[in-house]
C-alpha positions, 0 to 999 in steps of 0.5 A, spaced: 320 716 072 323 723 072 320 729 075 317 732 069 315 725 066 312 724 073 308 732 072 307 730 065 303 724 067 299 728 072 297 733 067 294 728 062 290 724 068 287 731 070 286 734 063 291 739 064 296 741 057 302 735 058 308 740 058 312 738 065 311 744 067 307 743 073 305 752 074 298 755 076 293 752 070 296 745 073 295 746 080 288 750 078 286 743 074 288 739 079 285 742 085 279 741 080 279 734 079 280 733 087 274 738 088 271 733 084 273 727 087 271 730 094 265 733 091 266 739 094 266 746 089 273 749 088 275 755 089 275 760 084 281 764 085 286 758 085 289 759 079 290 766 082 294 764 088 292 769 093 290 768 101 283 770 100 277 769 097 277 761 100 283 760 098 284 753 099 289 754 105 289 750 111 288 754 118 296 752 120 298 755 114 294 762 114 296 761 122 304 762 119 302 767 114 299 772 118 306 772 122 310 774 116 312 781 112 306 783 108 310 784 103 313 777 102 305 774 103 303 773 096 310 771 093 308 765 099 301 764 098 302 762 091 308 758 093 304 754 097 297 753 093 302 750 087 305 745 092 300 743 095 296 741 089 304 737 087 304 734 094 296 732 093 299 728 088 303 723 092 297 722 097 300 728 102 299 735 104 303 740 105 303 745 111 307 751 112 309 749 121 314 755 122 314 762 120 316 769 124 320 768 130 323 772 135 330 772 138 329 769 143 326 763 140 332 763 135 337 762 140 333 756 143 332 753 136 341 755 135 342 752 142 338 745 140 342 745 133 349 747 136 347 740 140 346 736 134 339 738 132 336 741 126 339 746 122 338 753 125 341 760 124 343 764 131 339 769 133 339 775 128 342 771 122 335 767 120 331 770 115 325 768 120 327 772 124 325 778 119 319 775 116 320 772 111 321 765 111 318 759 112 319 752 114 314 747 110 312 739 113 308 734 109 303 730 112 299 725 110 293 726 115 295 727 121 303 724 120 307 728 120 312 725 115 318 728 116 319 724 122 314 718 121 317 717 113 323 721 111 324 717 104 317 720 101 317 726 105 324 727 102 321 725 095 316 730 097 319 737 098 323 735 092 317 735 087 314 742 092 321 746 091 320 746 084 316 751 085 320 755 089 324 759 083 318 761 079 315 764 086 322 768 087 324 764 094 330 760 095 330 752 098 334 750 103 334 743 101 339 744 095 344 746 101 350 742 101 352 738 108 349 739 114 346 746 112 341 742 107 334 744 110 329 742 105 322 744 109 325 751 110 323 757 103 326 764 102 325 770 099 331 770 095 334 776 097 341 775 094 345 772 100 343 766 104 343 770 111 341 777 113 348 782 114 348 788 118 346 792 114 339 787 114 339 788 121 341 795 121 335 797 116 329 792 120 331 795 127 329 802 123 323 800 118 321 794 121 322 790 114 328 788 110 324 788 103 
């Protein structure tokens, strides 16, 4: 079945409108329907996709989103409540697992990756770097599918990056060859890596938005 025939089925179960377009009002339908399985109340402010007021967040991804530029927080917050609602649909959970990183901590990722390791930028030219990126696993409890079951947290990712364009990020995962990098979200800023400018700018304003 096809992605949007997949949306649709899930809308149907959960008495949401069956248009394939899995947006606030499904992802508000569905976190009622797993509150009602769980007999645990829903939030009231899913459908309005912000990190307070009991937000259905785990403490790891508030923990990343408290590290970010303030002015990218919502964007991502809206992001998240909208995958999570989509990964909960394959029986999974979807946590933010990296946000802001110094340089120091950049070189380190750059140095694993230059040794054949996961795709990172060199320090200065990550836009984690600034705030404004983050790194997403899938989790089914405490496995951490991105190592233990690569094929569903591929399927995963996929169905959770749908989202990313209406909430105005861009997905790593649709670059091609060993840039592909389908845990990592950013604001889309019109160029896939800061320039001097960007750098120029967060030294003076400490912020690139």
């Amino acid at each position: 079945m096809s992605l949007v025939g997949d949306i649709k089925t899930i809308q149907r179960a959960v008495g949401a409108t069956a248009d394939g377009v899995f947006g606030p009002r499904t992802a508000r339908k569905v976190l009622e329907h797993l509150a009602r399985l769980s007999m645990v109340e829903p939030p009231q402010d899913a459908e309005a996709g912000r990190q307070d007021g009991g937000a259905p967040l785990d403490e790891r991804t508030r923990r990343i989103l408290d590290t970010l530029d303030s002015k990218a927080v919502e964007q991502f917050t809206e992001f998240l409540l909208l995958a999570k609602a989509t990964a909960a649909t394959y029986g999974c959970d979807y946590v933010a697992i990296s946000g802001t990183r110094s340089w120091d901590e950049q070189s380190e990722l750059y140095r694993t990756y230059q040794s054949g390791g996961p795709k990172a930028a060199p320090p200065g030219y990550s836009w984690h770097n600034f705030g404004t990126a983050i790194d997403c696993g899938v989790f089914r409890g405490k496995a951490y599918l991105d190592d233990s079951d690569a094929e569903t947290a591929s399927r995963v990712h996929a169905a959770c990056a749908a989202h990313a364009q209406r909430c105005g990020l861009a997905w790593g995962g649709a670059w091609k060859g060993r840039s592909c990098d389908p845990p990592h979200y950013q604001i889309q800023m019109g160029r896939a890596a800061p320039t001097a400018t960007d750098r120029a700018k967060y030294k003076q304003e400490g912020t690139v938005l």
